[in-house]
C-alpha positions in Angstrom: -20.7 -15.7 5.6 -23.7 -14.8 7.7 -22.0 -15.7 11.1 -18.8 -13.3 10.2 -18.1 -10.8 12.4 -16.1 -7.8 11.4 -16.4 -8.8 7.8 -13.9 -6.7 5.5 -16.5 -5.0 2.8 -13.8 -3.5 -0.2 -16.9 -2.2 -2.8 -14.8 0.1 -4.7 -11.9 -2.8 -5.1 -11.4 -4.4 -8.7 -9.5 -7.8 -8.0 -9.7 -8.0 -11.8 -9.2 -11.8 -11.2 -8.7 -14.0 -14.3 -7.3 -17.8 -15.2 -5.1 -18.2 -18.0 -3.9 -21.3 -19.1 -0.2 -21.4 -20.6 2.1 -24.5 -22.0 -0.4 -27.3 -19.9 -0.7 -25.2 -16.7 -3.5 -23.0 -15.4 -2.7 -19.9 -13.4 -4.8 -17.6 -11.4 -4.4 -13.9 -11.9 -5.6 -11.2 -9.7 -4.6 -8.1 -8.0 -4.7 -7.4 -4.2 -4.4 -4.1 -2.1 -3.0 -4.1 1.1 -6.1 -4.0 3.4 -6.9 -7.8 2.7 -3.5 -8.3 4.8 -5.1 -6.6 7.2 -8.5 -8.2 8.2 -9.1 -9.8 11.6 -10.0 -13.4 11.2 -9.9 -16.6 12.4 -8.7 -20.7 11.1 -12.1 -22.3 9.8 -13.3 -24.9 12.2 -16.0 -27.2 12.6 -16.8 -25.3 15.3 -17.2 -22.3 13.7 -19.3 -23.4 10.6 -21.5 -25.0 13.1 -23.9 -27.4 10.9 -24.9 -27.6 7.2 -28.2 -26.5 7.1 -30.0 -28.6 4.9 -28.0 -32.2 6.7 -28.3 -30.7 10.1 -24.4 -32.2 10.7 -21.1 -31.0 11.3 -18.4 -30.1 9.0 -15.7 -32.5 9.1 -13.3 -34.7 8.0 -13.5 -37.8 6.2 -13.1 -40.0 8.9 -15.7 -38.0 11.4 -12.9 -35.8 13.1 -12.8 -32.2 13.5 -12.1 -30.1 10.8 -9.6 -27.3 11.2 -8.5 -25.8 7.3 -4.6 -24.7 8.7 -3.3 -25.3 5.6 -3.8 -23.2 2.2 -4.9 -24.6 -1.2 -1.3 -25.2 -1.6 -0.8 -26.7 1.5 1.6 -24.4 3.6 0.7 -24.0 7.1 -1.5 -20.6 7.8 -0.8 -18.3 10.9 -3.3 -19.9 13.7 -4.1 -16.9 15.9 -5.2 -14.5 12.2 -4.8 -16.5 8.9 -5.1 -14.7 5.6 -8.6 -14.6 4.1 -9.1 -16.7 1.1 -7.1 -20.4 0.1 -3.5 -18.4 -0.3 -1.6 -18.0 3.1 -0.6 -14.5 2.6 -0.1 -14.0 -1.2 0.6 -10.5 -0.9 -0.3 -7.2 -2.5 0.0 -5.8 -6.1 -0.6 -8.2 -9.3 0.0 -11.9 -8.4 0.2 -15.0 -10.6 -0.2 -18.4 -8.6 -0.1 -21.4 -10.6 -2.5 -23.1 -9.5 -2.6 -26.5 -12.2 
């Protein structure tokens, strides 16, 4: 993201991510150091994706409010003042399986 300040730059990491689909559901696969855990960031706001370039509007919700993503892709509520990076609320470290279908 152009706009990101601080951003957290792993080149030699290997997330080795993969989806694997077993008996009907669909799982994402990847492995995570510790430094991710770490990074300094901030909820995603309207505010701070300021406006969609080609549109020249705001990000928001469907029915014109704010948008403020302080949930994850599985809706539990992420840490307002430094939020994990990514659409998993603190996943952790090591090889993680999150079924995500």
């Amino acid at each position: 993201y152009v706009k990101e300040t601080n951003p957290l730059i792993l080149s030699d990491a290997d997330p080795a991510p993969e989806t694997v689909e077993t008996e009907g559901h669909v799982s994402f696969r990847l492995t995570l150091g510790p430094a991710p855990q770490k990074a300094a960031t901030t909820l995603v706001t309207t505010e701070r994706l300021g406006r969609a370039k080609v549109a020249d509007l705001p990000y928001e919700n469907p029915d014109g409010s704010p948008l403020k993503i302080n949930t994850d892709y599985f809706g539990n509520a992420r840490n307002d003042t430094n939020p994990a990076p990514g659409p998993f609320e603190h996943p952790g470290a090591g090889r993680i399986v999150l079924r995500v279908w």
